[in-house]
C-alpha positions in Angstrom: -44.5 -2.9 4.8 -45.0 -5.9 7.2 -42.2 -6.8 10.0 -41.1 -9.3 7.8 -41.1 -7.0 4.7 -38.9 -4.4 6.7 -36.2 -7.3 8.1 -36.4 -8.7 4.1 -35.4 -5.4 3.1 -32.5 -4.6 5.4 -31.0 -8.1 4.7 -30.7 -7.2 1.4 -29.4 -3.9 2.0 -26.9 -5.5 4.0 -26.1 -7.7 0.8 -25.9 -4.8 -1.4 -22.4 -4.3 0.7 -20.6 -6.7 -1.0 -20.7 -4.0 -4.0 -18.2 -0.4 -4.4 -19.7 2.5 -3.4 -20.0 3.6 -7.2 -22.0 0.6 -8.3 -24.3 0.8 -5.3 -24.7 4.5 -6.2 -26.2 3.6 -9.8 -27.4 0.5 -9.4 -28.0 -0.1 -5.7 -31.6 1.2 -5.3 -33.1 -1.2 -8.6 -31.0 -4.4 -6.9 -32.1 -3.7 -3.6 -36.0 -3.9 -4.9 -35.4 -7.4 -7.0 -33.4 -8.5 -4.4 -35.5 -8.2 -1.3 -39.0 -9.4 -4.0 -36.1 -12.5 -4.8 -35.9 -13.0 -0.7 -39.7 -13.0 0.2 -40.2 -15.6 -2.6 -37.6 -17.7 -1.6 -35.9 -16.8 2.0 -33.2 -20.0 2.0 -30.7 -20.2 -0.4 -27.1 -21.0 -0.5 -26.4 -20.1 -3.5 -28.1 -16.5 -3.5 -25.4 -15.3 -0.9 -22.6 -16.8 -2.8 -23.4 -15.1 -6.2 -24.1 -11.7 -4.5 -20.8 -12.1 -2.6 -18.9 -13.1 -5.9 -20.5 -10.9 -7.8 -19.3 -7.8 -5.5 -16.3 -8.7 -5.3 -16.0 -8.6 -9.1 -17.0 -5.3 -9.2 -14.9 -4.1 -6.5 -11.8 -6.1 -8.7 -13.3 -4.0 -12.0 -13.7 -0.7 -9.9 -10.1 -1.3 -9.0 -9.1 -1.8 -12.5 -7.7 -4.7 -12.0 -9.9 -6.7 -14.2 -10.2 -7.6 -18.1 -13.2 -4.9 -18.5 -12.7 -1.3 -18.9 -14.6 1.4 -17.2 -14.5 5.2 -18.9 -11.1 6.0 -19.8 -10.4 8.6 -16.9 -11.8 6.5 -14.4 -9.8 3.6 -15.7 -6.8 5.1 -15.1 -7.9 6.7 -11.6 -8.9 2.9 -10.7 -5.4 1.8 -11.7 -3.4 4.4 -10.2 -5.4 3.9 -6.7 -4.4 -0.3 -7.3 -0.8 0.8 -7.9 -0.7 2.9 -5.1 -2.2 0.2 -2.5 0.0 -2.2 -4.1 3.3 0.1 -4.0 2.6 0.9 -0.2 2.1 -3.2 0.8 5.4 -3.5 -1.2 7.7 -0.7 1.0 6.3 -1.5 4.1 7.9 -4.9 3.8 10.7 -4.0 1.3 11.6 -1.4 4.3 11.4 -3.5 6.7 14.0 -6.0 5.2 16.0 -2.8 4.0 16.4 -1.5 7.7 17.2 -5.0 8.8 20.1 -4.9 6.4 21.0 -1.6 7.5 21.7 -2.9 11.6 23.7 -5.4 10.2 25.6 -3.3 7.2 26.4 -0.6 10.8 28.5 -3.4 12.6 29.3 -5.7 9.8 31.4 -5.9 6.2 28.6 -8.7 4.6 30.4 -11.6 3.9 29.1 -12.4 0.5 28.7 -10.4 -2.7 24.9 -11.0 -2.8 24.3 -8.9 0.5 26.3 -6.1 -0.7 24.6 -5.9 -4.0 20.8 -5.8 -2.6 22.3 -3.6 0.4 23.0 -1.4 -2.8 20.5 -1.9 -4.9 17.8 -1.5 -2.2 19.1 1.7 -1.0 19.2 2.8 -4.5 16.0 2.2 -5.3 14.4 3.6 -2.1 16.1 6.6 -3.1 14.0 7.0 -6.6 10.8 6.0 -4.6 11.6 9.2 -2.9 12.0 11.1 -5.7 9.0 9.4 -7.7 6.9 10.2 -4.6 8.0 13.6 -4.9 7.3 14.1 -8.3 3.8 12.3 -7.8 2.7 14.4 -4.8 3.5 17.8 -5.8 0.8 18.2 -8.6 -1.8 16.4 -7.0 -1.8 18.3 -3.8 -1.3 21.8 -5.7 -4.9 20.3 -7.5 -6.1 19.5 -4.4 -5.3 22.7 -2.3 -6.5 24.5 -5.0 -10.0 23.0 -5.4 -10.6 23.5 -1.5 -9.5 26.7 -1.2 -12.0 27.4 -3.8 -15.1 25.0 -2.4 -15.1 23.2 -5.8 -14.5 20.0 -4.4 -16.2 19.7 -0.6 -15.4 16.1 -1.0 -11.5 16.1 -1.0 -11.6 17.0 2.7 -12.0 14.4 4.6 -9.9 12.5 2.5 -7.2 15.0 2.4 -7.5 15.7 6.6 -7.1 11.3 7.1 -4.1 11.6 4.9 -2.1 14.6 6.6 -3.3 13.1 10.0 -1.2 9.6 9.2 1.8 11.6 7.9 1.9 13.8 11.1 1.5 10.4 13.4 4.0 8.8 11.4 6.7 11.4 10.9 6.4 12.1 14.9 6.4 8.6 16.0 9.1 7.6 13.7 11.6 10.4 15.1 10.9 9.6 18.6 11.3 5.9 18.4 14.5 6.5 16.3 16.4 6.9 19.0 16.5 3.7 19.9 17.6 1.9 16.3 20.1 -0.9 17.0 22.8 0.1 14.6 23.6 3.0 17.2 27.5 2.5 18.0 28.2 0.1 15.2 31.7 -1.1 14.6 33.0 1.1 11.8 34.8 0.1 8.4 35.2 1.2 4.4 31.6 1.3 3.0 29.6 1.5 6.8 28.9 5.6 5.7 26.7 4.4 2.8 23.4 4.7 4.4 23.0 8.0 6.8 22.2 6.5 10.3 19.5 9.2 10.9 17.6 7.9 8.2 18.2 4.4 8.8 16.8 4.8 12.3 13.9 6.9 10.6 13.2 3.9 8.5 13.1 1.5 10.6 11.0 3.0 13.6 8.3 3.3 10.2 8.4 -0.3 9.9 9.0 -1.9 13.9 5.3 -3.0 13.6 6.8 -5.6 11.3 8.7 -8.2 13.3 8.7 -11.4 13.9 8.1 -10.6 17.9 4.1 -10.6 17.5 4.9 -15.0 17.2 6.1 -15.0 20.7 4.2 -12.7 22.7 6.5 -13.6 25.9 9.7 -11.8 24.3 7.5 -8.8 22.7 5.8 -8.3 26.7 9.5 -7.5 27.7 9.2 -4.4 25.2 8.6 -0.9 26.2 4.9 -0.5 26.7 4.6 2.6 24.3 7.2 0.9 21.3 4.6 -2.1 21.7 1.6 0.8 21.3 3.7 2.3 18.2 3.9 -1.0 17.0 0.2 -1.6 16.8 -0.4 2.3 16.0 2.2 2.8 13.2 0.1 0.3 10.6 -3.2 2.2 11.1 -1.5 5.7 10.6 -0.2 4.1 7.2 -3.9 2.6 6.4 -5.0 6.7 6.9 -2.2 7.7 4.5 -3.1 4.9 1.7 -7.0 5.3 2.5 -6.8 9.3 2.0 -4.3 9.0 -1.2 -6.9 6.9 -2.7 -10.2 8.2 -2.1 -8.4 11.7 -3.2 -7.3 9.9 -6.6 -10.4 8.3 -7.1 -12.7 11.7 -6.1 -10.2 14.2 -7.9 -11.1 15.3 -11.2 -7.6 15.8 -12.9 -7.1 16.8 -16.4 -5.6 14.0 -19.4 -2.4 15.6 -19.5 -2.1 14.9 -15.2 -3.4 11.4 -15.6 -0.4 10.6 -18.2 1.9 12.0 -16.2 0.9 10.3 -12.9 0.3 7.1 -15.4 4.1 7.0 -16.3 5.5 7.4 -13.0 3.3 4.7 -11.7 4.9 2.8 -14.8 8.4 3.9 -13.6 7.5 2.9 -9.6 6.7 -0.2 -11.3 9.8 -1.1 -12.8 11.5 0.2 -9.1 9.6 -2.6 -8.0 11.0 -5.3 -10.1 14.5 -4.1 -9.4 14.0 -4.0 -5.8 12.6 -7.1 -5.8 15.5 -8.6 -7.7 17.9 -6.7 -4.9 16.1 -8.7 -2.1 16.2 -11.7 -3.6 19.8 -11.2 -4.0 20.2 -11.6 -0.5 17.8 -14.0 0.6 19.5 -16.6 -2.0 23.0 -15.5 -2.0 23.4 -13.4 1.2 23.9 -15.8 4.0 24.0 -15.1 7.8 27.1 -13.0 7.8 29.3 -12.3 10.3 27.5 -12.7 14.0 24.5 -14.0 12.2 23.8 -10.1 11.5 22.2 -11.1 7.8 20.4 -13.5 8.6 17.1 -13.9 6.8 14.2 -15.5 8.6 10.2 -17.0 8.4 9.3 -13.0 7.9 11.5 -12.1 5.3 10.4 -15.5 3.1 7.1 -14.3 3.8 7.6 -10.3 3.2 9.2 -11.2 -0.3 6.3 -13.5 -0.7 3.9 -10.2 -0.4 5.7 -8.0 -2.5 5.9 -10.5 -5.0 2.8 -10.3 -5.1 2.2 -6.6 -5.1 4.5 -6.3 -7.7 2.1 -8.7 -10.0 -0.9 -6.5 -9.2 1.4 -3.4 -10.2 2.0 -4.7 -13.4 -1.7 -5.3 -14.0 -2.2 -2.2 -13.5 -0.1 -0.6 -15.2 -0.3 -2.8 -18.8 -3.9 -1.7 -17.7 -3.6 2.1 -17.9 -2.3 1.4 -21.3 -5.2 -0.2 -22.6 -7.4 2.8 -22.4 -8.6 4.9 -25.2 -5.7 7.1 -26.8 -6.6 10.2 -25.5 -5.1 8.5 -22.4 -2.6 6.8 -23.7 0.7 6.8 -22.4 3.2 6.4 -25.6 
């Protein structure tokens, strides 16, 4: 092959990106071929670039079942399981956030309105069956998974399964050192302050400090400790090992029907959690108002967070009317 053949070649290679890994796996080597022959005929073309890049990005939406075309019935359901569980973790990290801002105030302050004491309640309700939906989620999965590598069935889990134990160790210790310094330490106390513990208030929010308003005025965030403002930047990549591992171990395990309807309905379940979360924080940021000491006050980043999770919750939904679209041997009801 000429130079020109060979830089023809790697161009489209580097096209052939835009596509999953799956689709380059099975289709990548025949595309490649009709792509580069497509690229020596005609080098310039807008419009080339723009298809392949749409076209990818289709696939990558139909890979991640969260498009109007099926794939095989147990890979739909891994595909929308994976969604749900990238959209579910977007959705706490800012539902926390706004939770644990509630939480500083709800230490020194009664709320002065009914809507900040019903999502204070609601919220805190509702992060309580994420818990216990996570629970239920994680222990078959990781009996499966522990299982299959003790036996060398499934060489491929590992990496996967050592990204997603790293980020849970880096965010359990980081979150229990920076706890110490949560701001609802020493609040003024009255009736219904003992409804949240403080310990895992303060765990809470040292998960979600990397969410703050600060990174908008860098002058006031330079006044930070230097190692909160490293935790700050380090906490969101520990959370992008946790959801990377827990999908690339959904999407590589090879669970049985009976798994994938149960892990199907409490992805349902989470879903509706969602909703009524949602509702709770928009409970507040209508009706809540700034409270006493402007301790409830809700700002640009909360407008914005409930923006995401709205969204989040949309893509949970499409996932989940989409696990019940598959064939009945998968079927939820």
């Amino acid at each position: 092959m000429t130079i020109s053949g060979s830089e023809t070649a790697r161009r489209a290679e580097r096209m052939l990106r835009w596509y999953p890994q799956s689709w380059r796996a099975r289709y990548g080597e025949e595309f490649t071929e009709l792509l580069t022959a497509e690229l020596l005929e005609r080098p310039r073309s807008w419009r080339r670039p723009a298809n392949v890049a749409w076209s990818g990005l289709f696939a990558r939406l139909t890979s991640a079942g969260l498009t109007g075309h099926t794939l095989e019935p147990s890979d739909q359901v891994r595909a929308n399981l994976a969604s749900l569980g990238c959209a579910l973790a977007v959705f706490l990290a800012f539902g926390t956030a706004m939770w644990s801002q509630l939480t500083i105030g709800w230490q020194w302050a009664q709320p002065s309105t009914i809507g900040t004491s019903v999502a204070m309640m609601t919220m805190s309700a509702v992060l309580l069956l994420f818990v216990i939906i996570g629970i239920l989620a994680i222990i078959p999965v990781a009996w499966n998974v522990l299982t299959r590598l003790a036996q060398r069935r499934a060489p491929e889990l590992a990496r996967p399964s050592v990204l997603f134990c790293l980020g849970i160790v880096m965010l359990v210790v980081g979150a229990r050192h920076f706890g110490n310094g949560w701001p609802g330490t020493g609040g003024h106390h009255w009736t219904h302050q003992g409804l949240i513990p403080g310990g895992v208030a303060a765990f809470l929010w040292a998960l979600t400090l990397s969410i703050s308003s600060y990174w908008a005025h860098p002058g006031a965030l330079l006044g930070f400790p230097g190692a909160e403002v490293a935790w700050m930047v380090a906490s969101p990549v520990a959370m992008m090992c946790v959801v990377v591992g827990a999908t690339k171990i959904v999407r590589r395990l090879d669970m049985a029907p009976a798994l994938l309807r149960y892990e199907a309905l409490l992805g349902a379940v989470a879903s509706l959690a969602m909703a009524a979360f949602l509702i709770g924080c928009c409970s507040w940021i209508v009706d809540g108002g700034p409270g006493p000491r402007n301790l409830f006050h809700a700002g640009v980043i909360d407008i914005a967070g409930l923006a995401t999770m709205t969204a989040a919750v949309a893509v949970a939904f499409r996932t989940t009317l989409g696990g019940r679209r598959v064939g009945p041997k998968f079927h939820l009801s």
